[in-house]
C-alpha positions in Angstrom: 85.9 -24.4 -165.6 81.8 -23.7 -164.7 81.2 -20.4 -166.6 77.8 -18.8 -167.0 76.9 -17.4 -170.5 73.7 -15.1 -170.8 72.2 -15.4 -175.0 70.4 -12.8 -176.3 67.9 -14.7 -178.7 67.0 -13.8 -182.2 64.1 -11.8 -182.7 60.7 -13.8 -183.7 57.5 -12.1 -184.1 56.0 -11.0 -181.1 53.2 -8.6 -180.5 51.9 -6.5 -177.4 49.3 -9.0 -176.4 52.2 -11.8 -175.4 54.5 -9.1 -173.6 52.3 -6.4 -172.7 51.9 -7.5 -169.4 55.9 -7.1 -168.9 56.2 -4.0 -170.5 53.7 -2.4 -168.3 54.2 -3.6 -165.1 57.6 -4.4 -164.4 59.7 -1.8 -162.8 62.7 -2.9 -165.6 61.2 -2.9 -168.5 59.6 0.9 -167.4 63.1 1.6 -166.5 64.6 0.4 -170.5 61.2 1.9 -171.9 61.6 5.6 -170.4 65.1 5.9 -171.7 64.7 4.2 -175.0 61.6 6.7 -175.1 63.1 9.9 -174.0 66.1 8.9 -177.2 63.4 8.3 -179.9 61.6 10.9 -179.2 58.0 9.2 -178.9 56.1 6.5 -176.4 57.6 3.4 -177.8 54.9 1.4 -175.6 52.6 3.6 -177.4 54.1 3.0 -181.0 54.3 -1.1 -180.2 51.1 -1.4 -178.6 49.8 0.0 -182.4 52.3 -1.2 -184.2 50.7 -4.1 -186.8 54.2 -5.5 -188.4 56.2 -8.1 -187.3 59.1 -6.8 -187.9 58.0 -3.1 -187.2 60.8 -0.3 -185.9 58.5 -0.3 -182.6 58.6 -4.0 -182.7 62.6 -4.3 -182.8 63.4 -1.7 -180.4 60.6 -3.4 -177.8 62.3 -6.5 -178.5 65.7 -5.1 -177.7 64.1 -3.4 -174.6 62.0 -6.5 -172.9 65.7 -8.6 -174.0 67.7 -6.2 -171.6 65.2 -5.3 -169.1 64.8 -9.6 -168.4 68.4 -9.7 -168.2 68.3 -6.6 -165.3 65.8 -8.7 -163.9 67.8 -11.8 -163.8 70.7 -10.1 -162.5 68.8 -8.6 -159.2 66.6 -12.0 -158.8 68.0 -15.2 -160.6 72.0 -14.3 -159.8 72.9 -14.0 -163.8 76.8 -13.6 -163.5 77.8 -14.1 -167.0 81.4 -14.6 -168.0 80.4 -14.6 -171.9 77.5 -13.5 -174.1 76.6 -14.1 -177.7 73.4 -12.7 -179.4 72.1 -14.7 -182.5 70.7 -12.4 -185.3 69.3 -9.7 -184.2 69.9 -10.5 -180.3 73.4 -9.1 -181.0 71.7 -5.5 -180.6 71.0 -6.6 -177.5 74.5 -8.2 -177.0 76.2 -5.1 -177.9 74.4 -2.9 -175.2 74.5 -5.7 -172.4 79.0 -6.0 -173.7 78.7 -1.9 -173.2 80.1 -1.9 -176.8 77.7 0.8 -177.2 76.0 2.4 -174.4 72.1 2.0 -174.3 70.8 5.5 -175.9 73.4 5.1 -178.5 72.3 1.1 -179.3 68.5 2.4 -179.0 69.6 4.9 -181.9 71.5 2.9 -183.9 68.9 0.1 -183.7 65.7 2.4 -184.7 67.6 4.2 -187.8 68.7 0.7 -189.5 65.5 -0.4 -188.9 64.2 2.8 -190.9 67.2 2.3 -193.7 65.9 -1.3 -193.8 62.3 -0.8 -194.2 63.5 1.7 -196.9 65.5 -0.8 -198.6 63.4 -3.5 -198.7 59.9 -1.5 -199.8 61.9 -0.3 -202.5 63.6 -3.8 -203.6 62.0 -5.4 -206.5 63.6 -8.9 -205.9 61.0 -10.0 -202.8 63.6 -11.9 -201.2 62.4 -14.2 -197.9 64.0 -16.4 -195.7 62.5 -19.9 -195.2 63.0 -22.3 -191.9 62.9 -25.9 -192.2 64.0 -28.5 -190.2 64.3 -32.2 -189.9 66.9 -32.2 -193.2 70.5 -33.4 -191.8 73.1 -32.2 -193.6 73.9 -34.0 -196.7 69.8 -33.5 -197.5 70.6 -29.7 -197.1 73.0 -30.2 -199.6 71.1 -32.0 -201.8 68.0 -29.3 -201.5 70.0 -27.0 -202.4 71.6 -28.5 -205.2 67.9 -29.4 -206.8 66.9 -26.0 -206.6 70.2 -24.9 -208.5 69.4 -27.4 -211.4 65.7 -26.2 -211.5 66.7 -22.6 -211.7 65.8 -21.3 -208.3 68.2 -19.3 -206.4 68.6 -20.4 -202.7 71.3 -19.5 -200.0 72.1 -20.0 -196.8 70.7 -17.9 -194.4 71.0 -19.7 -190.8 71.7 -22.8 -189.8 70.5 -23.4 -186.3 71.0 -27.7 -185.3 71.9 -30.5 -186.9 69.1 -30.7 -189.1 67.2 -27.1 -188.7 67.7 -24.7 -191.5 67.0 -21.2 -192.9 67.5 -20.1 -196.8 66.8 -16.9 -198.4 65.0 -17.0 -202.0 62.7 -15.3 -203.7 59.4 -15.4 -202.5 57.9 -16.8 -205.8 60.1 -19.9 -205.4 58.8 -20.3 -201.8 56.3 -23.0 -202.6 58.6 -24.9 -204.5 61.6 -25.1 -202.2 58.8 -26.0 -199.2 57.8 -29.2 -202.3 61.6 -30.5 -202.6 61.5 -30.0 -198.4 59.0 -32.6 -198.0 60.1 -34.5 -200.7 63.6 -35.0 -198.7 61.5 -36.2 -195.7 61.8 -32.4 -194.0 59.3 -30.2 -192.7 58.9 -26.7 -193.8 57.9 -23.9 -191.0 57.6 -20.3 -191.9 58.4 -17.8 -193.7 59.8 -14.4 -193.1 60.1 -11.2 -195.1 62.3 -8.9 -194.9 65.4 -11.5 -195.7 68.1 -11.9 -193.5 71.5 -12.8 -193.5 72.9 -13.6 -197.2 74.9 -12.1 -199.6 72.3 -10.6 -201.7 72.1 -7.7 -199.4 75.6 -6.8 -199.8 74.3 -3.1 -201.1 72.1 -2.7 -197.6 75.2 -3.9 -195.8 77.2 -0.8 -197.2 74.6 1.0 -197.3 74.2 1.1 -193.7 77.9 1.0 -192.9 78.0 4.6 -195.0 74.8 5.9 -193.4 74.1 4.7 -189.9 77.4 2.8 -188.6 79.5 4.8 -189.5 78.1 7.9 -186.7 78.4 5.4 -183.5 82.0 4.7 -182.1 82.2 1.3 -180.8 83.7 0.4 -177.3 85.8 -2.9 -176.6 83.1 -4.9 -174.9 83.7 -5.5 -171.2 82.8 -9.3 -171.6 83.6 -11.5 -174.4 81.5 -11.3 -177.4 80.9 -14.9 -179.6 79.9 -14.5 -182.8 77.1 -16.1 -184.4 78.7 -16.4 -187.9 81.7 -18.9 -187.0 82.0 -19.1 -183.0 84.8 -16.4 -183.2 85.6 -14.8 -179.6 85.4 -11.2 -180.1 86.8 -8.6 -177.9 87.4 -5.3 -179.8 85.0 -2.6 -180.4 86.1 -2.4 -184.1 85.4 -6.4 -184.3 81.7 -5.8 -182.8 81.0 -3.1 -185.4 82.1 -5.8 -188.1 80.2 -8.5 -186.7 76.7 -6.8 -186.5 77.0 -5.0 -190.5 78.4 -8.7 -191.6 75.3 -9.7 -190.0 73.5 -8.5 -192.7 75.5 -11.2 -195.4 76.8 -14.1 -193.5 74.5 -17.0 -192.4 74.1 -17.5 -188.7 75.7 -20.6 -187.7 74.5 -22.0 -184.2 76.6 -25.1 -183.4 80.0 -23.1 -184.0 78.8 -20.7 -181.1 78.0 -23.4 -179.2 81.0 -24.9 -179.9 82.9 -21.9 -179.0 81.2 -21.5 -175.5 81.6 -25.0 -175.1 85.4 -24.8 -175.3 85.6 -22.0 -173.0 84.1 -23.8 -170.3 80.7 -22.8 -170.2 78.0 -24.9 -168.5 75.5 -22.6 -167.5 73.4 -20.7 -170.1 71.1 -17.9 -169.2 68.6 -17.3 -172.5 66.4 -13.7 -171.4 64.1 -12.7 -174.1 60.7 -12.6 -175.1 61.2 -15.6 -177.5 63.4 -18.6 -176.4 64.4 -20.5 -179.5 67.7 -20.6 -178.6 66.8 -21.9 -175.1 65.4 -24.5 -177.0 68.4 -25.1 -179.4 70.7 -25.1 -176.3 69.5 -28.2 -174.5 71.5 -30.8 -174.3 74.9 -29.2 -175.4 75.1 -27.6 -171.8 74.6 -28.8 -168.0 71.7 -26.2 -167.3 69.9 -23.9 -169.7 67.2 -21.4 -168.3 64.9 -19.5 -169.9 64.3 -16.3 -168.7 60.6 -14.8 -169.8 58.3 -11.9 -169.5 56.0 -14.6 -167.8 58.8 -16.0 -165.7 59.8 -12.3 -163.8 56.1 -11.9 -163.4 55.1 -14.7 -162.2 58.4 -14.6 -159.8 58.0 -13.5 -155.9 60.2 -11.0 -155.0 60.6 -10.3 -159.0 59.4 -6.1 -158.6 56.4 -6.5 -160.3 53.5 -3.4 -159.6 
């Protein structure tokens, strides 16, 4: 088998400067803008171009539009025919819509009232809990980081484990500085670090908190394409199972390689990565025959790509 599989990547920061350009002159991004709009209830151009945060409600949302509106792009210009798709973290918003799990307004909804419940949650949270990425630490000194911090009284989980020796944990932002000490000290090099946190179980009240108050008003379609999750490569094809796999999300660590194992498995050699951020076009090379990334600067810069 030769099958295609598009990924939806995991949102990083990105502001209106670096996809601007996209946003305001491509015909499919106007297209996913004006509808997500017309649903919200406000310009969301006009919200991200102001927007400040990272991880702002207008900054998800435009992250879930430019996501889509690439992969309409890549359908009409680059021939994406995907058999499969999987989104990482927070690309399985964009999964969900693009599997027609939920239709777009609805995903556009549900996407801009858990951000709210999260921005809630967290402000109110006294625990400051972070997720740090680190990389060049193989496995057993994972285990052995996490072990030191246990026996020097910091808390630490697992919050996403992305290659062979790339890593996120969640923690409390005062013990930042001394996990990012025991990460050199094991011959690793600490990146960044990110607040709010992200998949662990210490959120297990904002996971049921929005499967009372936000989940539980969508209905969920069987997607029309297979669905891979992110948390252990499972092939998922029910509506019901897509609903789980975005709330468990919220307390189950990502887990890359058993996605790409999955996909892998199923015969895929041909991977399709549309986003604003291409992380996981990065952590797909090598484990598949041909991985594309498909940027705002690549549909831009493309003849024939619709571009004003």
């Amino acid at each position: 088998m030769n099958l295609e599989a598009v990924v939806f990547p995991g949102m990083a920061p990105s502001n209106f400067d670096a996809v601007g350009a996209f946003m305001t002159r491509s015909p499919y991004a106007r297209r996913r803008l004006a509808e997500a709009s017309e649903v919200l209830g406000y310009d969301l151009l006009e919200e991200f171009r102001a927007s400040t945060a990272d991880y702002s409600e207008a900054a998800q949302l435009a992250f879930v539009v430019n996501s889509l509106a690439l992969a309409d792009w890549a359908a009409d210009h680059a021939g994406l025919r995907p058999s499969v798709c999987v989104g990482p973290s927070f690309g399985g918003m964009a999964a969900t819509a693009y599997s027609r799990s939920l239709d777009y307004p609805d995903l556009i909804r549900l996407a801009a009232l858990s951000a709210r419940r999260e921005l809630a949650y967290f402000t109110a949270d006294p625990r400051r809990i972070v997720t740090h990425f680190f990389f060049r630490t193989p496995p057993e000194r994972f285990e052995r980081l996490m072990a030191e911090s246990t026996e020097e009284g910091d808390w630490a989980e697992l919050s996403s484990h992305l290659d062979s020796d790339f890593y996120a944990v969640c923690l409390h932002e005062e013990a930042v500085e001394r996990f990012r000490k025991r990460v050199r000290r094991a011959g690793g090099i600490p990146l960044y670090t990110m607040w709010p946190a992200t998949h662990c179980g210490a959120l297990a009240e904002l996971r049921r908190i929005l499967a009372d108050e936000v989940y539980a008003g969508f209905r969920f379609a069987d997607p029309v394409l297979p669905v891979v999750s992110d948390q252990d490569g499972r092939i998922i094809q029910s509506g019901d199972q897509v609903h789980a796999m975005l709330l468990d999300g919220y307390v189950r660590p990502v887990k890359w390689p058993e996605s790409v194992r999955t996909l892998r498995e199923m015969g895929v050699r041909r991977v399709r990565v549309p986003g604003p951020s291409n992380l996981f076009d990065r952590l797909s090379h090598g484990r598949f025959e041909e991985v594309t990334a498909i940027g705002p600067e690549t549909a831009l810069r493309t003849e024939g790509s619709g571009a004003a």
